[in-house]
N, C-alpha and C positions, 0 to 999 in steps of 0.2 A: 120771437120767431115762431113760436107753437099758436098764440093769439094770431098770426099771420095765415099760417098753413092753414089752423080754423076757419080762414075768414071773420074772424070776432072782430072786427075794423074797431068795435067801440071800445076792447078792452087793448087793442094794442094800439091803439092814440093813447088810450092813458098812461101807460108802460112809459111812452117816447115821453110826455110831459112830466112823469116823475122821475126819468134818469136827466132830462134835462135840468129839472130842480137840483139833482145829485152833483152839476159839472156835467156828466156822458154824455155825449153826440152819440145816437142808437145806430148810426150808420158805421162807424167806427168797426163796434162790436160786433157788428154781422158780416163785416169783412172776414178780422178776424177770426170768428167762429165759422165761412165759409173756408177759410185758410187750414183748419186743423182736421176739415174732413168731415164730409158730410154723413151722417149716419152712426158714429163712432159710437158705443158702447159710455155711459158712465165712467169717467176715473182710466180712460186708455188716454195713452200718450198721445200728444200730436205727433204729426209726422215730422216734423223738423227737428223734434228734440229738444232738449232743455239746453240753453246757451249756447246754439250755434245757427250761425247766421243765415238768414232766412233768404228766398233765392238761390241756394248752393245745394247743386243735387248731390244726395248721396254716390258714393262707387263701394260696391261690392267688396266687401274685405277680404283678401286675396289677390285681388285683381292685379296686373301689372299694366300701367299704363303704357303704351305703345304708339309709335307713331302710327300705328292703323288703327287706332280706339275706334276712327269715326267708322269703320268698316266694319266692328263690334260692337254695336251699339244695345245688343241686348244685353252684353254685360252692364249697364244704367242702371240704379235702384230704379225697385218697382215705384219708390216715392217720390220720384223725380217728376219735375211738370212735364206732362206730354208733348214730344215734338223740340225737347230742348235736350240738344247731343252734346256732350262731354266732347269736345273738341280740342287737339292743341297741334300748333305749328309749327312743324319738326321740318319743313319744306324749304327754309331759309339755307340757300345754299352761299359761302362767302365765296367771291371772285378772286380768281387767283393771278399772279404778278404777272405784270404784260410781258415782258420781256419771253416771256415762256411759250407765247404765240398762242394760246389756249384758250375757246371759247368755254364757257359752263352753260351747258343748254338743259335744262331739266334733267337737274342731277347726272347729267351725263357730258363726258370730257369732250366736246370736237374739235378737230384739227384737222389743217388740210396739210396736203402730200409733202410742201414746201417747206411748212412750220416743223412738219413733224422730222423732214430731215435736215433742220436747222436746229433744234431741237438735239436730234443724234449727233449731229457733229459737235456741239457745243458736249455734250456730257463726255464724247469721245476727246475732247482736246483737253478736257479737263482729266481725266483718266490719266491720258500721256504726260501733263506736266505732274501728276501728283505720284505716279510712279516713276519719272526722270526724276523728280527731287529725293523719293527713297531712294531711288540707286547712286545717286552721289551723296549722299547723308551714311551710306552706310561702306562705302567703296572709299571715301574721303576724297580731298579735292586734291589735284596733283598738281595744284600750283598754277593754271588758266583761269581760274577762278579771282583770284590777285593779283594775277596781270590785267583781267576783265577792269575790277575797280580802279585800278595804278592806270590804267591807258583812259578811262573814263574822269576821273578825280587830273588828267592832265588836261582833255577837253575844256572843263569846266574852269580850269585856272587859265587858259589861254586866251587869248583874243580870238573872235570868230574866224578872222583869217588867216590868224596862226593854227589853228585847230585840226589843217588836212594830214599833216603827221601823223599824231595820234590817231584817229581815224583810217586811214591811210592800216597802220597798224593793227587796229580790231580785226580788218577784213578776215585773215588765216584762222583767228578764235571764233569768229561768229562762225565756222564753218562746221562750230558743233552746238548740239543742240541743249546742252547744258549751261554752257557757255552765253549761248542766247536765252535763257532761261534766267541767268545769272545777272545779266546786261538789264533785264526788265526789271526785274526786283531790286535795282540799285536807283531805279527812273530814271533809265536811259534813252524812255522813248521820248516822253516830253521836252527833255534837254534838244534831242537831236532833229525832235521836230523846230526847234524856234532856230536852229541855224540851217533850214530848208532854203531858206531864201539868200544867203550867203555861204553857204559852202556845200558844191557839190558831192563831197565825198558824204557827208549825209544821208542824202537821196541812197547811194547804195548801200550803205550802211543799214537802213529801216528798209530796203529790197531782200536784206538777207535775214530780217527780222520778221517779218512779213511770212516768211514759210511758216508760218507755228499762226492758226486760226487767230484765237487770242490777240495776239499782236497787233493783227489786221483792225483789230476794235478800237484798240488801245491806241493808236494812230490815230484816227479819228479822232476819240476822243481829246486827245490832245491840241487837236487843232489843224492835223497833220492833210485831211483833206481839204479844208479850205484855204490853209498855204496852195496846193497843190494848183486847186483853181486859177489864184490869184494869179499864179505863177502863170499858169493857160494864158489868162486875158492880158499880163504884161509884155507877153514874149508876140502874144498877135495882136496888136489891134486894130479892129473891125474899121476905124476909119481909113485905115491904109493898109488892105492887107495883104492885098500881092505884094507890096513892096516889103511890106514886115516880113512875110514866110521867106520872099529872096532872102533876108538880110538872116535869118537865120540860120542859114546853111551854111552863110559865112564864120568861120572861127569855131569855138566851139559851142556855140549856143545850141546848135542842134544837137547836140549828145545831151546834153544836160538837159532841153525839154523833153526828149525821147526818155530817158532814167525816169524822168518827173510823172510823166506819164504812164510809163511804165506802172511807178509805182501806184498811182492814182487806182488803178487799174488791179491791182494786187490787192488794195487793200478794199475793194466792192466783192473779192469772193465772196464775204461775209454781209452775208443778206440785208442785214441795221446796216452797214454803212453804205451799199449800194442803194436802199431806199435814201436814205438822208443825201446822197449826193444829186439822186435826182432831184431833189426836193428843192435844190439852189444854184443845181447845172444853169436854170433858165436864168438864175435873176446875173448870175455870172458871163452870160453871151459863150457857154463852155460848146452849146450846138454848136453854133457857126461858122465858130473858130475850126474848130474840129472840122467841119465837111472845107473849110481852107485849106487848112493843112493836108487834106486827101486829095484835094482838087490840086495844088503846085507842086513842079516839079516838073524833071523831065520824065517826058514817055518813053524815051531810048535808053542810052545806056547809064544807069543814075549811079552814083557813087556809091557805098556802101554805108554813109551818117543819111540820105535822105532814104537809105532801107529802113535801118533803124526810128526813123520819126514815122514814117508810113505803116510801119510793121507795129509804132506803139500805140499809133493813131485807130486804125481799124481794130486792136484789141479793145479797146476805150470803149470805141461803138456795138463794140459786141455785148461789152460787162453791160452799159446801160441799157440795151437796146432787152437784155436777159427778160425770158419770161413776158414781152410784148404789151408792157406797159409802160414805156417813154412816150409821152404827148409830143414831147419838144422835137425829137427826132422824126417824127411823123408831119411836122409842121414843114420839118425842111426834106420832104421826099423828094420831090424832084433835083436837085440840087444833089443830096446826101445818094441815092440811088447811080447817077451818074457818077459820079466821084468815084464809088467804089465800081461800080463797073471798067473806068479809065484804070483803076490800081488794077485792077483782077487783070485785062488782056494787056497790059503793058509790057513790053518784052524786058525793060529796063526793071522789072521788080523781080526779086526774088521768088522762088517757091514759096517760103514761106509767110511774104508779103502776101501772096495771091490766096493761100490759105487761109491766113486771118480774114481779108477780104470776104471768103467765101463763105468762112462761119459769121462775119457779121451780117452778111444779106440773109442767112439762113437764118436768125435771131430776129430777123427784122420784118423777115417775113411772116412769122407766125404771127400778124397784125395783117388782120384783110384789109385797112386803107393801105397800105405799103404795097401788097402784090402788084394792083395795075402800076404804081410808078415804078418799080424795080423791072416788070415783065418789059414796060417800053424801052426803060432803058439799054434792055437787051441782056440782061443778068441770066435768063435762061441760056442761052446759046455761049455766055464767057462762063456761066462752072461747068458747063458741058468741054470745054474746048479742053477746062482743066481736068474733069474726068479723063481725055482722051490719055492727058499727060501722065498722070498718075496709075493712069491703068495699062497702059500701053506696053509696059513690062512684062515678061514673064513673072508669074504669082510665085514662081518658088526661087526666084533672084531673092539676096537679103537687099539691096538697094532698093528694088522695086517694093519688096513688100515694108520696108522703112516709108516709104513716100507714102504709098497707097493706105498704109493704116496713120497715116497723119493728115491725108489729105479729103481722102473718101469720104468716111464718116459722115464729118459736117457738109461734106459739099452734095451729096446724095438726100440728106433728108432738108437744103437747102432747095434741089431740085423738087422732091418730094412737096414740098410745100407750096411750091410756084403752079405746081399741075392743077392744082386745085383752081386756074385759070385754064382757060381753052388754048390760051397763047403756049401758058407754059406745058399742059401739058405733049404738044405737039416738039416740043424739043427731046420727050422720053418715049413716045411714039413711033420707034424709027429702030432699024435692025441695028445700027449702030451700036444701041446701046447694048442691047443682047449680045453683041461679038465681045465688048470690051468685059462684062457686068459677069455674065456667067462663068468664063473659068475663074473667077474670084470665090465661086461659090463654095469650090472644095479646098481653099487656100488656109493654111496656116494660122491666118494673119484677121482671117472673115469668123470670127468671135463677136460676140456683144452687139454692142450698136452696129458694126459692121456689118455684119449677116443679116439682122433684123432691117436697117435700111436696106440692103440689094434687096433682099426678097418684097419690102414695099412697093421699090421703081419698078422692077421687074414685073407684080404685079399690075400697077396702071399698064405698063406699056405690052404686056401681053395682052390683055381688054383689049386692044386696037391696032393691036399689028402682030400679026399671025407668023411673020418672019420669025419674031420671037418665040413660041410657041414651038413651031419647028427647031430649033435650035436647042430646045428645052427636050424634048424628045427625040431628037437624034444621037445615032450609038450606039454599042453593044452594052455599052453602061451610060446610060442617061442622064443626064443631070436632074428629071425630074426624081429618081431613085434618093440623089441628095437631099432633095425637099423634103420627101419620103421618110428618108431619116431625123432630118433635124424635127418634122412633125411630131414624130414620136417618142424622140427626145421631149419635147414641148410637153407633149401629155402626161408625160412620166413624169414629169415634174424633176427633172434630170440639168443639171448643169448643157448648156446650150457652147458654152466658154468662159475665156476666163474673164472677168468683168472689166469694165473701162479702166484705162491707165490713171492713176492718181499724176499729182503736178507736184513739183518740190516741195518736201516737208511733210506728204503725206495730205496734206491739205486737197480736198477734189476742187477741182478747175468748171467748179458749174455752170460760170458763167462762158465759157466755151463751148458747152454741151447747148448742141443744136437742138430744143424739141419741134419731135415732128407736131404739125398741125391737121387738129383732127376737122376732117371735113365730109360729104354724101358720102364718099366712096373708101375712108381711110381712115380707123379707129386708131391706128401708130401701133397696132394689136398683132404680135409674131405670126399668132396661132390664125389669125382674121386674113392675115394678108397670103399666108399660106396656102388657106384653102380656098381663096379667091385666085392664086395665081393655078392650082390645081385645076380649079372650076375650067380656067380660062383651054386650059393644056386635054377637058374631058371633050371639050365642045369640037377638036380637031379631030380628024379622019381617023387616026391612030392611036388618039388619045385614048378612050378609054381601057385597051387594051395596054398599055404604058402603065398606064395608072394599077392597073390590077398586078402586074407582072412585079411592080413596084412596093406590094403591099399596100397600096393606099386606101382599098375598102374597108378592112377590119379598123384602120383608125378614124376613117369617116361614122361608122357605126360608134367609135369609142366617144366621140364628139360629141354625135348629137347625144350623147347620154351625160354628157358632162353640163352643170346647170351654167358653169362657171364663162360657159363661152356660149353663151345663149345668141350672141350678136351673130356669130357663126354660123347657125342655124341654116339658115335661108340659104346662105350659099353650099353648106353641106348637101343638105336637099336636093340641092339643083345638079351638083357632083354626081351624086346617085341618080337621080332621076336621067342626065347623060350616058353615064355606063351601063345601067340597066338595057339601055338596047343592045347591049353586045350580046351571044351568050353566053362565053366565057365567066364576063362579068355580073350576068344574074343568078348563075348558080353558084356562085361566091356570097353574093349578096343572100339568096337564100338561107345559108349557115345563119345566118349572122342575124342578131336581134336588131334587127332596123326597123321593122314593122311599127309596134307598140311606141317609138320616139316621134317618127313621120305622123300616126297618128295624133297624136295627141298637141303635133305642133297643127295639123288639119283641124283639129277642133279648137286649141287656144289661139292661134297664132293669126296675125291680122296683115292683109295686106301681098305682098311679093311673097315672104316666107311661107304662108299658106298655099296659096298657087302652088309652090316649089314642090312643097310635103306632098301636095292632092296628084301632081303629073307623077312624081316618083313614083307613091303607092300606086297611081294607076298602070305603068310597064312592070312595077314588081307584080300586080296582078297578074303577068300573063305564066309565073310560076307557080305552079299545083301547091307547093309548100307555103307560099307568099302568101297565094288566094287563102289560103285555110286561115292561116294568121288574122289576116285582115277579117273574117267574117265572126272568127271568135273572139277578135275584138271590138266587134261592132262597130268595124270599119264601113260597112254598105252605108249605115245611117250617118257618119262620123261624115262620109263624103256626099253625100246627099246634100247634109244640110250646107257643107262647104258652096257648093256647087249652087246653092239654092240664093243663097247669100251672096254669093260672087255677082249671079244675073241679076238680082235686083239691085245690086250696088251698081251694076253695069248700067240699068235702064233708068234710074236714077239719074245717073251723068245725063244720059244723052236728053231725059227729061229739060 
């Protein structure tokens, strides 16, 4: 190597032909010798050290490896080759058990609204049976317990047709929840499912085991839904099926496919077996059947067993129909549309017929292929006829208010969803509703979903029919003053009421709960719909003075300062920028920090909501206190540029 750097070519040829004599390859060597470091002193170490392995950068003694090393990369010995980081793999996240509904997205848990309260009710049933079991483990069993196994241990020794006794028997035990606690842990669901198809005392037998979540699974798994099916396609068949639905009214076949279905129907609260049932509805002909069975029957005065098959019939279509993901039921719209519009205005069906009817169009409509075939069919104008029914009472009757919190509900956000057509919404358009709708507003009974729906309809239907409006603002006490309140309850973060009624067992009844469908004009949002039916009540002669006398500007200022309801916005805006011409209403507005929020939605905010903010600030301009606001906020430039932007996007278009 020094014969090299010399340039002495003739003495370091000779070097290379005497280490060759030696055995050495000289290229070997000067690897090597570039490997321990150029320049090094006499008699100093290499850098790699005596017996260890070459390739492997030093770490700093001390050091704690970490899953962020490669983000600390000057802790590397300085001896390490440059450009080569100490890295290690700490980012392997394991996937966790399906059943949990749980995605792993980069280290982080997501879940949607559905899983997550599938999720809660699944550790909440688990809760309740593990503290039912302490409380009779430590209270002791008073002997239903032994009669539970003695009546079950007789099932099992009988013949299936001798078996309705016993049975027969359980019914008074299972009416406790120990008792059915006790029944499952002997496996009594599996038993009872395999005589589903020979004895109907069965069927309610696993209807009263069915209240406890749990259950509903454990049925399933058993087998218990697809007896159920089978039991569907044997009781109708598609190749003769008017003749088969007559024949089933005859005797008692119809109570016993009503129970069956029923149960069917029970046991989809639970989200797994409601997926898995659609998943075989199709290859089953369970659609078809189903929109039969809703479609025969008399229109007039019907018996009390074709209530019950139509009343278990339309629950059915509602469980599947949950949440607006049935294909199959979508396939037979016009058919399935009609059908339940015939159950809904039929004089011969029950309330409670007409009910279910009316939450399953409402479930069916959260599907935009569904709305045009339910709207032709006329579904708009039959849950209006039963609005008429249900509301028709006095609010502070207990009859009236029993109906109207059983029937309202689903049948208002039923309505709600159809508006989202031009058809439907012309059914909520009409003073009608405002006569029936609004004294519901201050009622008892108008908690939860119930208030949250009226104030949506009410909503749309104030947008376009000013009857309503009027209505809303006439009286010495207003019903917009009620808005007013329940508004600020909202903001508060304050209980609204008491929440939706649970279904036997404590088990929620979700697949009845109608969801509203979000669409241009309708987020399903309390706080959204509120200040849209406000907006609607500022734009009237009298309105904004209503509204001030109501309190409603200081919670329009609360709003737009709240990030949480940003969708609000725009229509806040527009609230203010209406009252601001009173003057009442602009030295109210003056107090009040609105400036600095309207701004700032003028300069972020894109579109309708910006307009909104720019008109407001411009009528609050015409107060001396407003004007100051605005100029120390750098509102002149704030709207400038609004305004600047607006015209070019204007000329643009027309471009």
């Amino acid at each position: 190597q020094a014969a090299r750097r010399a340039r002495d070519y003739a003495a370091s040829d000779g070097l290379r032909a005497r280490l060759r004599e030696m055995g050495v390859e000289p290229e070997e060597v000067a690897v090597h010798a570039e490997r321990g470091g150029r320049g090094r002193r006499d008699g100093e170490a290499a850098a790699w050290g005596d017996g260890e392995e070459e390739g492997v950068p030093h770490v700093n003694e001390g050091v704690q490896i970490t899953p962020h090393l490669h983000e600390q990369h000057h802790l590397v010995s300085r001896h390490s080759i440059t450009g080569q980081l100490l890295t290690h793999d700490y980012q392997t996240v394991e996937e966790l058990p399906p059943e949990l509904g749980l995605n792993v997205v980069s280290q982080k848990w997501g879940i949607s609204a559905e899983a997550a309260a599938a999720l809660k009710a699944e550790r909440e049933a688990a809760q309740r049976e593990a503290k039912l079991a302490k409380a009779v483990k430590s209270s002791g069993d008073d002997g239903s317990h032994d009669r539970v196994r003695a009546l079950l241990g007789e099932v099992r020794d009988s013949r299936a047709e001798d078996a309705g006794q016993p049975l027969e028997a359980l019914a008074p035990l299972l009416e406790s929840a120990a008792s059915r606690l006790c029944l499952r842990k002997e496996g009594g669901i599996p038993f009872l499912v395999r005589l589903l198809p020979t004895q109907p005392a069965a069927t309610a037998r696993l209807l009263q085991l069915c209240a406890e979540r749990r259950a509903q699974l454990e049925v399933h798994e058993a087998g218990g839904t697809t007896a159920l099916l089978r039991a569907l396609r044997a009781a109708v068949p598609l190749s003769a099926t008017k003749k088969a639905v007559a024949d089933v009214r005859s005797g008692e076949g119809d109570s016993i496919l009503a129970e069956q279905l029923a149960l069917l129907t029970m046991t989809m609260r639970h989200p797994e077996v409601r997926e898995a049932v659609r998943a075989v509805a199709g290859s089953e002909g369970a659609y078809e059947r189903l929109v039969a069975l809703l479609d025969d029957g008399p229109l007039g005065t019907a018996g009390s067993l074709w209530n019950e098959l139509h009343m278990s019939t339309a629950s059915l279509v509602t469980a599947l129909a949950y949440g607006g993901r049935c294909k199959g039921l979508a396939a037979l719209a016009p058919q399935l549309s009609t059908a339940l519009v015939t159950r809904l205005t039929s004089s011969g069906s029950r309330v409670d017929v007409r009910v279910a009817c009316a939450t399953a169009i409402g479930n069916l409509s959260t599907t935009a292929a569904m709305r045009p075939q339910l709207v032709a069919a006329g579904a708009a104008e039959a849950l209006l006829t039963l609005v008429r029914v249900a509301a028709s009472g006095p609010p502070g009757r207990q009859g009236a208010s029993t109906l109207a919190e059983a029937a309202l509900p689903n049948t208002i956000a039923a309505l709600c969803n159809l508006s989202l057509l031009p058809e439907g919404m012309a059914a909520i358009a009409q003073p009608e509703v405002g006569r029936l709708l609004i004294p519901w507003l201050d009622s008892a009974v108008s908690s939860g979903p119930l208030l949250s729906r009226l104030i949506a309809v009410l909503a749309k239907g104030a947008q376009r029919c000013t009857a309503i409006v009027e209505m809303l603002l006439e009286g010495g006490s207003p019903p917009v003053a009620m808005l007013a309140r329940f508004l600020k309850s909202s903001l508060d973060n304050t209980e609204l009421g008491v929440p939706a009624a649970a279904s036997a067992g404590g088990v929620p009844d979700e697949a009845s709960e109608v969801v509203v469908s979000e669409g241009e004009e309708d987020s399903g949002d309390f706080v959204g719909n509120s200040v849209r039916l406000l907006t609607a009540c500022s734009r009237h002669a009298g309105g904004p003075a209503a509204l001030c006398a109501a309190g409603v500007l200081p919670l329009l200022s609360t709003l737009l300062r709240a990030p949480d309801h940003a969708a609000s916005h725009g229509n806040a805006a527009l609230c203010i920028a209406e009252c601001a011409t009173e003057p009442r209403c602009l030295a109210v507005l003056a107090v009040q920090p609105v400036v600095p929020p309207l701004l700032d939605l003028a300069h972020r905010g894109e579109g309708q909501t910006m307009k909104n903010a720019a008109i407001a600030l411009g009528r609050l301009a015409s107060n001396e206190r407003c004007l100051h606001a605005i100029r120390e906020n750098h509102g002149i430039e704030i709207l400038a540029r609004a305004m600047k932007g607006d015209v070019a996007k204007t000329m643009g278009t027309r471009k």
